[in-house]
TORPA-591462 format. One record per residue: x, z, y of N, C-alpha, C in turn. Coordinates in steps of 0.05 Angstrom, whole numbers, plus 5000, padded with zeros to 4 digits. Layout:
# residues N
XZYXZYXZY ...
This chain:
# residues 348
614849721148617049911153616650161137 618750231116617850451105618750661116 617251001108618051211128620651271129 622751111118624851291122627051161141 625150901146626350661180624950771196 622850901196621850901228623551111243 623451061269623251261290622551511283 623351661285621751991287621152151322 619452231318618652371345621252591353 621852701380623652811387623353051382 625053271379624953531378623653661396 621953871385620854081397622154191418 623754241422626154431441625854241462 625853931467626653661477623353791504 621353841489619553951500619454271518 620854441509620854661521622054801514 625354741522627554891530627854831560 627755031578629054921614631654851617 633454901598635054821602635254521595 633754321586633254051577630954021606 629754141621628554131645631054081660 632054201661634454231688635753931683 637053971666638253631662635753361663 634153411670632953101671631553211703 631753371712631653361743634453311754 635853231747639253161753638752801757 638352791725638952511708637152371705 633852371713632652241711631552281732 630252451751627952481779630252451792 632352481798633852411820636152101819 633951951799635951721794632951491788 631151541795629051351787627251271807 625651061817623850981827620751151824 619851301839616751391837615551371856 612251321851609951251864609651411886 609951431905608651721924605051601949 605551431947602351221956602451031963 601350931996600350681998600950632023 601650422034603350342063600850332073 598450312073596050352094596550702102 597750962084597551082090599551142114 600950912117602950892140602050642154 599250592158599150382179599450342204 600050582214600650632255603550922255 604350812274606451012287605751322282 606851512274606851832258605951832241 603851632223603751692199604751712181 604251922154606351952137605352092114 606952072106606552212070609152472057 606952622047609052952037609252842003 611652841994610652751962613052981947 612253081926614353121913616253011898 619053041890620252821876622353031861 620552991828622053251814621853471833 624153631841623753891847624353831881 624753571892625353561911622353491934 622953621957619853551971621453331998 620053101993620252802009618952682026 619052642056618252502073617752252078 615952132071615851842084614751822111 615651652133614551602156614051402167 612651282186612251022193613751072223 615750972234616851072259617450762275 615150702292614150532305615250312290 613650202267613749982247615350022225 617450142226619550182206618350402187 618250382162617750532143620350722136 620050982132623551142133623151392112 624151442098623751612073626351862080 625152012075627352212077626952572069 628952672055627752972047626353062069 624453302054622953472081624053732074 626053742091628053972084629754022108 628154252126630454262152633054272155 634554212172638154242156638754442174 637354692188638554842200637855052169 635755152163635755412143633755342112 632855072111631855022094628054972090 626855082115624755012105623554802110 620854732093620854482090618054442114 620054102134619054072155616454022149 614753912127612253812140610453922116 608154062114606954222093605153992076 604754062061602253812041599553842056 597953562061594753552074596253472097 598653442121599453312148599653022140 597452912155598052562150599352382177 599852582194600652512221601252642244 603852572251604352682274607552582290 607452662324608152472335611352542340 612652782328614752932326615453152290 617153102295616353382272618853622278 616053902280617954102282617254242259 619754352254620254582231618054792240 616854922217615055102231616155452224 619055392213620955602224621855712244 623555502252625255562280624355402296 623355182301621755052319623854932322 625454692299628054532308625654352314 626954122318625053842323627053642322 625753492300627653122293625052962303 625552762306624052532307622952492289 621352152281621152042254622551992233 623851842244627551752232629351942215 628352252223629152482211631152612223 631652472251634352572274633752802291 635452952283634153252308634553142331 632853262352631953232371633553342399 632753652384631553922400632554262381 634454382388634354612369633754782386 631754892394631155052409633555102440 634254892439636154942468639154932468 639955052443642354992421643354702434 646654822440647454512437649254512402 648354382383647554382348650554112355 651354092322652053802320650153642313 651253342323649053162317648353122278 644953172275644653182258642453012246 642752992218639652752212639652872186 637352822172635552962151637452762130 637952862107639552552091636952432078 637752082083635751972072635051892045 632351772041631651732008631251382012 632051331996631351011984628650961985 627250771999623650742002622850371997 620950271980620650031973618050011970 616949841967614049771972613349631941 611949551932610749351912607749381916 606649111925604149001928603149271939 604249371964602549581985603049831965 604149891950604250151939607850301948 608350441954609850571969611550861940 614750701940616850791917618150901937 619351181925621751201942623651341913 626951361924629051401896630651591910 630551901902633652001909636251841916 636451631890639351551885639951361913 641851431933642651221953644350991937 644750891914645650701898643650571879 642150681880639550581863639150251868 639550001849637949811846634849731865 634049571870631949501894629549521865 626949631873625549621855624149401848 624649151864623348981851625548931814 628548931826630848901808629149051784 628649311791628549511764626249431756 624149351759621349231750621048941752 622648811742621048481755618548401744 617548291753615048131755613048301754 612448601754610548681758608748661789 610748651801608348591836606448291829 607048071810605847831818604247881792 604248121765602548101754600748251765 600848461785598748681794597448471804 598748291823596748171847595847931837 595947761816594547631804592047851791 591848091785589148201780588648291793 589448331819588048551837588648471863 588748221870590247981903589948211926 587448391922588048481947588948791952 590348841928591849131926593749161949 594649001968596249061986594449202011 591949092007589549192029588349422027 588249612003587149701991586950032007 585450192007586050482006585050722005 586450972008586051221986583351241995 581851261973578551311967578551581960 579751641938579351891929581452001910 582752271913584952441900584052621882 584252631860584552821846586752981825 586753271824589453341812589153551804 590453611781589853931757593153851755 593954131742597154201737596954211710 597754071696598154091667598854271654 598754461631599754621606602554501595 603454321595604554101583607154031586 608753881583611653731586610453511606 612053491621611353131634612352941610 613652951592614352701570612452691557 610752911559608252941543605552681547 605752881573603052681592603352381596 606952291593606552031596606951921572 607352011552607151931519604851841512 603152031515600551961510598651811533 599851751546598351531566599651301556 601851281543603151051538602051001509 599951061496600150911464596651051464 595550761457592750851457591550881419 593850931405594051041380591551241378 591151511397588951631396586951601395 586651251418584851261428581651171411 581851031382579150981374578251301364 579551461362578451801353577651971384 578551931404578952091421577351941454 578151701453576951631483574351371474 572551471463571151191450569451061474 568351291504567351161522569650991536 571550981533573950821543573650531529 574550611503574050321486571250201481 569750231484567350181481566250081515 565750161533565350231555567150161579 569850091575570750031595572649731583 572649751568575349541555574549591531 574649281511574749141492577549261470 577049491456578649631445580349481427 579549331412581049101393583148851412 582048881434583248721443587048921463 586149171470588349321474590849181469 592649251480596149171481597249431494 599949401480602049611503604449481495 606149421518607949261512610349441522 612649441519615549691530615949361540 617549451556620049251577622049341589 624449451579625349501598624849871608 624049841632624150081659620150021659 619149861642616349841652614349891620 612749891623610449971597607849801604 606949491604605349321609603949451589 600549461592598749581582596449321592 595049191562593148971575589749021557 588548871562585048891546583748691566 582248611553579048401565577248751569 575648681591573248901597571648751573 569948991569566749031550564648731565 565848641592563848421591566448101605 566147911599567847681599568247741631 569747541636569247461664572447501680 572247311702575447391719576947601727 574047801730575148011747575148211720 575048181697573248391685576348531661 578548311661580848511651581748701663 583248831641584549141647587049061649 589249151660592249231662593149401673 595349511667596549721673599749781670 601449881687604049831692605050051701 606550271683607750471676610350451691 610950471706615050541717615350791706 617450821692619450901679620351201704 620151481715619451661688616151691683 615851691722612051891721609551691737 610451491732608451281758606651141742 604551081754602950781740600950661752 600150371750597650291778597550131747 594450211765593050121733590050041749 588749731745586649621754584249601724 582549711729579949661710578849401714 577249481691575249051706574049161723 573348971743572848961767574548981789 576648991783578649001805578049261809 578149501790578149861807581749911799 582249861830584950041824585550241820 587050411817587350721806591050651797 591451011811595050991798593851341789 595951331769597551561763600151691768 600051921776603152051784603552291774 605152381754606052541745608552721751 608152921771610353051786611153341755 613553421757614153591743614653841754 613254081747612554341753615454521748 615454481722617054671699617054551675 618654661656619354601632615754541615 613654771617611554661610608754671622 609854601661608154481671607954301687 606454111683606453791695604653761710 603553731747601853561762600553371755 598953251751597153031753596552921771 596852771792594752651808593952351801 591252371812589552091789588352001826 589551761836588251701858587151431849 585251421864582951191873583351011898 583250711889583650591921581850311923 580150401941578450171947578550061974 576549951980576649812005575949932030 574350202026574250372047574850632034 574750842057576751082049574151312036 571551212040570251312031568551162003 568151291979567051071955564251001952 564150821945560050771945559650931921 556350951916555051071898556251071872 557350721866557950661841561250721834 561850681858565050781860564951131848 563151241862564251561862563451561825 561951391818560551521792562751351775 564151171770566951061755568451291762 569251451786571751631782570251841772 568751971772567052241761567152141726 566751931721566551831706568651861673 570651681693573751641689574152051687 574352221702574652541695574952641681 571352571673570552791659570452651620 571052431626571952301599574752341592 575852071594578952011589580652231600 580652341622582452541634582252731620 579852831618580053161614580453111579 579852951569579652891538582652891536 584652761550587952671551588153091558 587853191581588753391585588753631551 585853621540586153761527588253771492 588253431500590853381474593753421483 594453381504598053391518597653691513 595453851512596354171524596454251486 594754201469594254241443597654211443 598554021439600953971431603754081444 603554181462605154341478605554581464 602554621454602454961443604254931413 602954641393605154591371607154521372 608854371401610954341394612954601396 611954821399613055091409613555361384 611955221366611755301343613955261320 614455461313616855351285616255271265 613455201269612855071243612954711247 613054721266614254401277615554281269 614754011246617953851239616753471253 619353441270617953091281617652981266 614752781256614652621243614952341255 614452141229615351881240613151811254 614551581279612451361297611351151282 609451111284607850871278608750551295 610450471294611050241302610149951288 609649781309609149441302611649391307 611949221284614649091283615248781312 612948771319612648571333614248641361 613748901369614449011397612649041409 609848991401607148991415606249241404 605149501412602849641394599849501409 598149661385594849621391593649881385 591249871378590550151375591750341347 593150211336594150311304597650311314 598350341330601250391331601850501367 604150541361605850701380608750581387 607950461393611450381402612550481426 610650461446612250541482612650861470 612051011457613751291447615751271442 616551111418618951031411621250961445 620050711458621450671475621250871497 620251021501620351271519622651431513 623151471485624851601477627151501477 627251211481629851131477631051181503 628251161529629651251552631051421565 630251641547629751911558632651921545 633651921520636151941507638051811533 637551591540640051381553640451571582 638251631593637851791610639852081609 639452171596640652521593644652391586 643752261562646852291554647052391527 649052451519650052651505650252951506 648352941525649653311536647753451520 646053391505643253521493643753521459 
């Protein structure tokens, strides 16, 4: 492909103008499927999960068996019913006015108030292999629809990801674009200069894949030693999600919540079989940190700082003509971009 077919990277501005922020908290976080955890974290009656979604803050609940997703957003004055770190509880009151809804998100109780009858409006909530989606859009497609076949490729490498749970959370707020952070998780182009205890050490670098699909980004490798358990995969939803199993069956997701125009959340969770990690467990995620992460953090933020610069002109992507990259190309960029375009519109 000569340079004047390829793809070119997107504009600088595409990165940090808010007003290109504002429109994809419209057009893309309030119209997409994202990760927020794990239905063990809803295994009994009040438990629940605080997640953010884009700029919106979201309830999931377990309300005696029923799983129920819904803003955490009181509808008497706005504040938000349940604070981040509450993993349970058997009512929820606003810790404003002391309204009180149920699970379900149905007020209760307004302090004595006879109120109209009221309910929290709900969010779209779906499961895949025990991992827990929820979607602004009340029209939104079922996520198996928007992803197929990823639940039966997770659980052919990882059978008992439905069992699985949170071991350990970790999370830094990015310098960065969220298109940033998931650009470069999506193309391991960097990776023989930049993550070599990765290629070397965790996965068979030559052997690498990244595949676009669609709403999904299949990411594959053989581990550094043969064996059943010992491949890598990994499975990107389309804007900020990813569950991604190492050899050995170590699961791990990524979630990429959006701050601002150029700052992006991280959270990098761990999920094993108990909620606490063994010796060898804690030393793979300390591991995983202080390598690949913080090595990824310090390039998304480098480039934040150049794409801001006027001396900035996009150059071309490195694409396989195949539709496959490996470690010498970039394609899921290209297809990120294509998303992100179909996404906004014309209005940019």
């Amino acid at each position: 492909m000569s340079g004047s077919d390829r793809p070119r990277a997107l504009a600088g501005r595409y990165y940090t103008d808010p007003a290109v922020f504002e429109l994809e908290l419209d057009r893309i976080f309030a119209r997409t499927w994202q990760l927020v955890g794990h239905a063990s974290q809803l295994a009994e009656h009040g438990e629940l999960i605080t997640a953010m979604v884009g700029r919106d803050p979201v309830l999931v609940t377990n309300d005696r068996g029923t799983i129920t997703a819904f803003y955490n957003v009181c509808q008497h004055r706005g504040h938000e019913l349940v604070g981040p770190g509450t993993t349970a509880l058997q009512a929820i009151v606003c810790p404003y006015h002391a309204w009180t809804y149920d699970l379900s998100g149905t007020l209760v109780h307004a302090r004595g108030e006879q109120v109209d009858e009221i309910c929290v409006p709900r969010v779209a909530v779906d499961t895949l292999a025990g991992f827990v989606f929820v979607n602004l859009d009340a029209d939104a497609a079922p996520l198996a629809d928007t992803i197929p076949g990823v639940e039966a490729e997770l659980l052919a490498l990882a059978p008992d990801a439905p069992n699985r749970r949170l071991t350990a959370q970790l999370t830094i707020e990015l310098a960065a674009n969220w298109k940033l952070a998931v650009e470069n998780y999506n193309e391991c182009y960097h990776c023989p200069n930049v993550h070599r205890s990765f290629t070397t050490g965790v996965v068979n670098g030559s052997t690498f894949r990244i595949t676009p699909r669609d709403q999904t980004i299949r990411h594959s490798a053989s581990g550094v030693r043969a064996g059943e358990a010992d491949a890598y995969g990994s499975w990107f939803t389309w804007p900020v999600s990813s569950i991604q199993c190492y050899p050995g069956r170590v699961l791990n997701t990524f979630r990429w919540v959006p701050v601002a125009v150029d700052r992006t959340l991280l959270i990098r969770e761990w999920w094993f079989e108990a909620a606490e990690p063994t010796v060898d467990q804690q030393r793979a995620i300390d591991l995983d940190w202080s390598t690949t992460v913080c090595e990824d953090i310090d390039l998304v933020e480098s480039v934040q700082r150049g794409l801001a610069s006027r001396g900035y002109r996009p150059g071309p992507l490195v694409v396989d003509p195949s539709g496959t990259a490996d470690v010498h190309a970039e394609n899921a960029v290209a297809h990120l971009h294509g998303l992100f375009r179909a996404a906004v519109g014309d209005d940019l």
